[in-house]
C-alpha positions as CSV (number, residue, x, y, z in Angstrom):
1,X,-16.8,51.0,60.1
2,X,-18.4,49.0,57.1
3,X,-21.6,49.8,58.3
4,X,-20.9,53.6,58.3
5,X,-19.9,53.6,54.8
6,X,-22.8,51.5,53.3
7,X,-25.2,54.3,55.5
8,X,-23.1,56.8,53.7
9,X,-23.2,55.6,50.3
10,X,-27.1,55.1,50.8
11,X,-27.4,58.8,51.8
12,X,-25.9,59.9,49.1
13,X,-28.0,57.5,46.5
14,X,-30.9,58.8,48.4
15,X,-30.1,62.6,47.8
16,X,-29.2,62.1,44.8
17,X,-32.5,60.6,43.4
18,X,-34.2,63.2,45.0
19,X,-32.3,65.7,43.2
20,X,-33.1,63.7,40.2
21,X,-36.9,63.4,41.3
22,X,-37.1,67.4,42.0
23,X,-35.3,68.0,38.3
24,X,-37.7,66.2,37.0
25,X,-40.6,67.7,38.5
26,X,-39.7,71.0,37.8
27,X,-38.6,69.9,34.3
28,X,-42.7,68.7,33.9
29,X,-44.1,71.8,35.2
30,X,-42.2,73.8,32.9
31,X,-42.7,72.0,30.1
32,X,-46.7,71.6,31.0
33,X,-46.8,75.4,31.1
34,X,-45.5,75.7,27.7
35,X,-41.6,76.5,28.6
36,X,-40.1,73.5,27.3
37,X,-36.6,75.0,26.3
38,X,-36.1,75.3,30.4
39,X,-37.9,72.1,31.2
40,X,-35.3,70.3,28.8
41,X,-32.5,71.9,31.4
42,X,-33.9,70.2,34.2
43,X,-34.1,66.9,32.4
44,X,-29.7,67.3,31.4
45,X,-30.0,67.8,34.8
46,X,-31.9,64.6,36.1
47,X,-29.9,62.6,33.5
48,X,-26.4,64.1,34.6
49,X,-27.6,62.2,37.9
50,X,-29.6,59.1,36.0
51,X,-28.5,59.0,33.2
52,X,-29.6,55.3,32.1
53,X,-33.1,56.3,33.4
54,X,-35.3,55.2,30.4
55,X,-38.4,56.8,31.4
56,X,-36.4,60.0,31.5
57,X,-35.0,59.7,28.3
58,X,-38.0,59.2,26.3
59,X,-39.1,62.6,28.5
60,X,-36.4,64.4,26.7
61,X,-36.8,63.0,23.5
62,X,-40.4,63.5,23.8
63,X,-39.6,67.5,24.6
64,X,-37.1,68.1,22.1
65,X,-39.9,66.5,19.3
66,X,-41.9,69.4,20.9
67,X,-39.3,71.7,20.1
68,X,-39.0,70.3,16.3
69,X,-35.4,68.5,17.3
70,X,-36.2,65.2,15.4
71,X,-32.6,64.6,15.0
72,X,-32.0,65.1,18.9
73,X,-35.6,63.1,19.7
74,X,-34.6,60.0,17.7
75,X,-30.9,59.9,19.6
76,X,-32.5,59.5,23.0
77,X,-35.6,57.1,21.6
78,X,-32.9,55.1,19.9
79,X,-30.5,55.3,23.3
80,X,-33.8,53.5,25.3
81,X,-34.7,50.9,22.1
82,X,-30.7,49.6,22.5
83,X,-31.6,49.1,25.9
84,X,-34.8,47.3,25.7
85,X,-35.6,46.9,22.1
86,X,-38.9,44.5,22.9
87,X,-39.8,46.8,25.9
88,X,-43.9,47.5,26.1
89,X,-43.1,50.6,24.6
90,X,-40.7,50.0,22.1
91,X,-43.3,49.7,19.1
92,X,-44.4,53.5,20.6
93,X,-40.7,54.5,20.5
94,X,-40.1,53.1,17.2
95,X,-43.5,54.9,15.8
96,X,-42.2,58.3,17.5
97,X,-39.0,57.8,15.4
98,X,-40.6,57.0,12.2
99,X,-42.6,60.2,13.0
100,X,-39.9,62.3,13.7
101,X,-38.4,61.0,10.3
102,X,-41.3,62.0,8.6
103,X,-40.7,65.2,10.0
104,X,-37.3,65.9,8.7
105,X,-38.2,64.6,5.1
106,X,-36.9,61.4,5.0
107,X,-39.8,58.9,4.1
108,X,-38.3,56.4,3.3
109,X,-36.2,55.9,6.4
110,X,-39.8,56.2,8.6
111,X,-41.4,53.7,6.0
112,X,-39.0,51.3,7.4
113,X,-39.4,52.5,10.9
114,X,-43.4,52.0,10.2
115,X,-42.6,48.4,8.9
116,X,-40.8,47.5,12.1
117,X,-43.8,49.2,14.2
118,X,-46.5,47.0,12.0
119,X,-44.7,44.0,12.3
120,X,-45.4,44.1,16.0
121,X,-48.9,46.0,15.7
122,X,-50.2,44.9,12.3
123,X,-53.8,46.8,13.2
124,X,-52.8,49.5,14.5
125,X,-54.7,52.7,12.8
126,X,-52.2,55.0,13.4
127,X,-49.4,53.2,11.9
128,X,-51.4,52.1,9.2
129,X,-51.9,55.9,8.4
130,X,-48.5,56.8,9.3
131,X,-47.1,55.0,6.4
132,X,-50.1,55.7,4.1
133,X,-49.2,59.2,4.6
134,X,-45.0,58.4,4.1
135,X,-46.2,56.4,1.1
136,X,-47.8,59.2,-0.4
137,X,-44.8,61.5,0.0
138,X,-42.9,59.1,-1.8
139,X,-45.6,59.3,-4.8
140,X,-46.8,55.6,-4.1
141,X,-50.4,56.6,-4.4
142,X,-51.2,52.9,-4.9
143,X,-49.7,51.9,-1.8
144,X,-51.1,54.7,0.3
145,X,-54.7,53.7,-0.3
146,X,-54.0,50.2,0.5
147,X,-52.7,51.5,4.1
148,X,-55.5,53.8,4.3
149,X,-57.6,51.0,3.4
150,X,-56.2,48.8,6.0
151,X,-56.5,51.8,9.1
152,X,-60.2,51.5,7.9
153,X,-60.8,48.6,8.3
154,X,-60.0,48.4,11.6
155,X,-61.0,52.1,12.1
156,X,-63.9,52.4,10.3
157,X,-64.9,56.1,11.1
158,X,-61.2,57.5,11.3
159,X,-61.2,60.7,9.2
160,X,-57.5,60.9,8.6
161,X,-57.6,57.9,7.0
162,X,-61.0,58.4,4.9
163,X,-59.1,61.9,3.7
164,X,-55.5,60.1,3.3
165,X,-57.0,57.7,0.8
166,X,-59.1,60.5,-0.9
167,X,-56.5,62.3,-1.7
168,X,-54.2,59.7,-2.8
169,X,-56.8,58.1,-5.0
170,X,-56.8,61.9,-6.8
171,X,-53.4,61.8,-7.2
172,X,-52.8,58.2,-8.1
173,X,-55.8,59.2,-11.1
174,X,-53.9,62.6,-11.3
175,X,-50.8,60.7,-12.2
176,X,-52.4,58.5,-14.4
177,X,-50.2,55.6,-13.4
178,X,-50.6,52.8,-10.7
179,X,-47.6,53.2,-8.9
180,X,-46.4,50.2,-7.3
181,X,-42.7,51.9,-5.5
């Protein structure tokens, strides 16, 4: 009898990720052709099956960034960096949410996000530009070009960081002041 109910309860499991597996699928395919309200349907449903499934998260937090839902975005990155905070992917996660900050206005908040994500990736020119750029919304033209500065150094060709510190050393002459915030 036992052994009925563990092939049971296997049966199940295995249904049930493939549920999961096909949600997901058709959730990708949707969102690849561009219909990413629908594909973010098919991920609820995958995560109403999985709903600890990390890779899956980041999915929807990845799609609802797509959709300009940085509020929504940073609840699921944040959902898989309490889970594994010094995953592989965590400084990517942590980047994503700074980003997402950015996108909502708040620069300060993905300053700090970009501090976290340098502390782990100190040369990373993204980053490095990613808080350049924050820094400069903030009107720390001083402290823009020194992250721009720092992307080039270890990207010496990188154009969004050769224009990032253009501009700020215009406005940081513009302003007249060496601002140190």
């Amino acid at each position: 009898m036992s052994k009925k109910i563990s092939i049971g309860a296997e049966t199940r499991q295995a249904q049930q990720q493939e549920q999961a597996n096909y949600a997901v699928r058709n959730g990708t395919a949707l969102e690849r052709s561009g219909n990413i309200k629908e594909a973010i349907k098919y991920y609820d449903k995958a995560l109403a099956i999985q709903p600890n499934n990390t890779d899956l998260l980041v999915t929807k937090g990845d799609a609802l960034s797509k959709l300009r839902n940085y509020t929504g975005a940073i609840k699921y990155y944040n959902k898989v960096l309490a889970a594994y905070p010094n995953s592989r992917g965590s400084t990517g996660l942590i980047e994503g949410i700074g980003n997402d900050l950015y996108n909502l206005g708040k620069y300060e908040e993905a300053i700090r996000s970009y501090d976290i994500a340098l502390a782990r990736q100190p040369n990373n020119p993204d980053l490095l530009i990613n808080k350049g750029n924050a820094l400069f919304q903030v009107e720390n033209y001083s402290g823009a070009v020194k992250y721009y500065d720092k992307a080039l150094t270890t990207a010496p060709t990188n154009i969004q960081a050769k224009q990032g510190k253009k501009l700020a050393v215009i406005a940081l002459h513009k302003s007249g002041i060496n601002s140190t915030k």
